[in-house]
C-alpha positions as CSV (number, residue, x, y, z in Angstrom):
1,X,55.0,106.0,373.5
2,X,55.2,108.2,376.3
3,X,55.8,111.9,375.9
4,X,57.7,114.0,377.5
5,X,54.5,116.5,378.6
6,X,53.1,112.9,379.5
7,X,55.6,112.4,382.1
8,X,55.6,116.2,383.3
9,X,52.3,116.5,383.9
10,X,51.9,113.5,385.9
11,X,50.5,113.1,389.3
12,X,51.0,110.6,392.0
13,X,49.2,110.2,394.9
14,X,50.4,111.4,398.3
15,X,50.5,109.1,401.3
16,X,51.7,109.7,405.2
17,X,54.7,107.1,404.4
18,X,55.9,108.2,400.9
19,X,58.4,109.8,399.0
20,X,60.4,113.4,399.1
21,X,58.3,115.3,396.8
22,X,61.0,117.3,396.2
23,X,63.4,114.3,395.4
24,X,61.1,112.9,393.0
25,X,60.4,116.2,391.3
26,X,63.9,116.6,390.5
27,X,64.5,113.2,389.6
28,X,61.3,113.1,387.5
29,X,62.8,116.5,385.7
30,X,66.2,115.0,384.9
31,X,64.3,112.3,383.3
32,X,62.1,114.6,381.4
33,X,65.2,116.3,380.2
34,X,66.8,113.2,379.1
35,X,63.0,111.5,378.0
36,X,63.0,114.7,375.8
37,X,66.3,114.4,374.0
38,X,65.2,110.7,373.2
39,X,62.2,111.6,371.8
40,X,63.3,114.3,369.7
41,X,66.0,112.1,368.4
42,X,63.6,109.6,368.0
43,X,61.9,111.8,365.6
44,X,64.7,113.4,364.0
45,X,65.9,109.3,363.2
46,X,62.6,108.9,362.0
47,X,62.5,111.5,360.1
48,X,66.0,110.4,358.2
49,X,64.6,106.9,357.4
50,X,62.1,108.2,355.9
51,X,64.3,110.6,353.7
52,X,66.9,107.9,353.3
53,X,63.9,105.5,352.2
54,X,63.1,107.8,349.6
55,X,66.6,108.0,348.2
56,X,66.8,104.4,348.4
57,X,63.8,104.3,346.2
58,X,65.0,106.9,343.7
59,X,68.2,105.2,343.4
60,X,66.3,102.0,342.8
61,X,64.7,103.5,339.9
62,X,67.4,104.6,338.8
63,X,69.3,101.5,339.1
64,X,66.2,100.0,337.0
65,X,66.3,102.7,334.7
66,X,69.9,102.1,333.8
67,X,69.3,98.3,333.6
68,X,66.7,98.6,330.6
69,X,69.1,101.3,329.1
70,X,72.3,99.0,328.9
71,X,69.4,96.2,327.6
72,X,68.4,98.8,324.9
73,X,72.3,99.8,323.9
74,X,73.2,96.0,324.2
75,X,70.1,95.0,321.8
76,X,71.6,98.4,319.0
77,X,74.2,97.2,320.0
78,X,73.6,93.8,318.3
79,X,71.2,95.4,316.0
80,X,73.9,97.2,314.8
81,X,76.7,94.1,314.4
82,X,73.5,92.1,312.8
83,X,73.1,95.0,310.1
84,X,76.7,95.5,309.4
85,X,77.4,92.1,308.8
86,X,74.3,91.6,306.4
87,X,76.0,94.5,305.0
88,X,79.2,93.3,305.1
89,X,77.8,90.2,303.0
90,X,76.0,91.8,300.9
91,X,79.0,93.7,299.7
92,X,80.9,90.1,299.5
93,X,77.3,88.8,297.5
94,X,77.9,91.7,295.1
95,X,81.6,91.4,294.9
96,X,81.2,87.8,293.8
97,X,79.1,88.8,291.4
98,X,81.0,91.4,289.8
99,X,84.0,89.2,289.4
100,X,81.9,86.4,288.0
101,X,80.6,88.9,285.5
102,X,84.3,90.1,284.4
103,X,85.5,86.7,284.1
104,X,82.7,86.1,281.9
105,X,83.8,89.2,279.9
106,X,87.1,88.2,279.9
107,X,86.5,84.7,278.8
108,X,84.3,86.2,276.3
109,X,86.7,88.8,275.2
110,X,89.2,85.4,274.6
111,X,86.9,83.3,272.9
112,X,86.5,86.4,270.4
113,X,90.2,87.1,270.6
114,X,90.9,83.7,269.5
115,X,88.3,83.3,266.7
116,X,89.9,86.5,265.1
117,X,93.2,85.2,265.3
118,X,92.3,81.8,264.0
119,X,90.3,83.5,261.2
120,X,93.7,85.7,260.3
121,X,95.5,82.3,260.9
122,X,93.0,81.1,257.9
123,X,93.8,83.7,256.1
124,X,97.5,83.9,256.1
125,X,97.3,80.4,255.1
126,X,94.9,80.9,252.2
127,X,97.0,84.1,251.0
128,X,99.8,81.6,251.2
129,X,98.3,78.8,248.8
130,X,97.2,81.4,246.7
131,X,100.5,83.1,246.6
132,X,102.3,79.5,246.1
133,X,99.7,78.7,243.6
134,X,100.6,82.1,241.4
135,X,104.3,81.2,242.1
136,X,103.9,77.8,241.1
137,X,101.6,78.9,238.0
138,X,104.8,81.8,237.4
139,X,107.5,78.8,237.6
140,X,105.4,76.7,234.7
141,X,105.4,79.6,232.2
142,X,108.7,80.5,232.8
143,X,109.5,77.2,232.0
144,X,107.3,77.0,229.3
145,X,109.0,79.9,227.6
């Protein structure tokens, strides 16, 4: 790419049939006025790709970055729902067997609850033989008398 010294410093030729000098020097000075302002804007676009580049590269990683972090919080995340319904059925496990124990308990509790009562039951009724048997042994000597 041309410069704009490039085009300033250039030198044509003279012949017997050619040019104003004069009209090409001012011609040849507007365009290295406006060759100039290209070239440093040029450079100065250039010089913002390259920036913007770079941002578009940092926000990449970024991007990237915050992809594997919403991977990691989604995988705690269902780390976290895994271990708290393990939990949650552990607690149901031991529930089930707390109330299975207490029913036994209970049942036991009945089972002796019932054997008492039956063994009171027995005897009530043998106090009541007896007692009709003293009775019964009272009503022959009073009738023996």
């Amino acid at each position: 790419m041309l410069k704009p010294t490039d085009i300033q410093n250039k030198e044509f030729e003279k012949k017997l049939k050619g040019y104003d000098c004069d009209e090409v020097d001012d011609f040849l000075d507007a365009i290295i006025q406006d060759y100039d302002a290209l070239f440093k804007e040029n450079q100065s676009l250039k010089n913002k790709i390259g920036v913007l580049t770079d941002a578009v590269e940092r926000y990449k990683q970024i991007e990237d970055t915050m992809h594997k972090s919403l991977d990691v919080a989604k995988q705690s995340a269902q780390d976290i729902k895994n271990n708290a319904n393990m939990e949650a059925q552990a607690i149901i496990n031991r529930a089930k067997l707390d109330a299975a124990r207490l029913a036994r308990q209970i049942d036991e509790e009945h089972i002796k609850k019932h054997q008492e009562m039956l063994k009171v039951k027995q005897e009530v009724d043998t106090y009541k033989v007896r007692i009709k048997t003293v009775c019964e042994n009272l009503m022959k000597t009073l009738d023996d008398m």
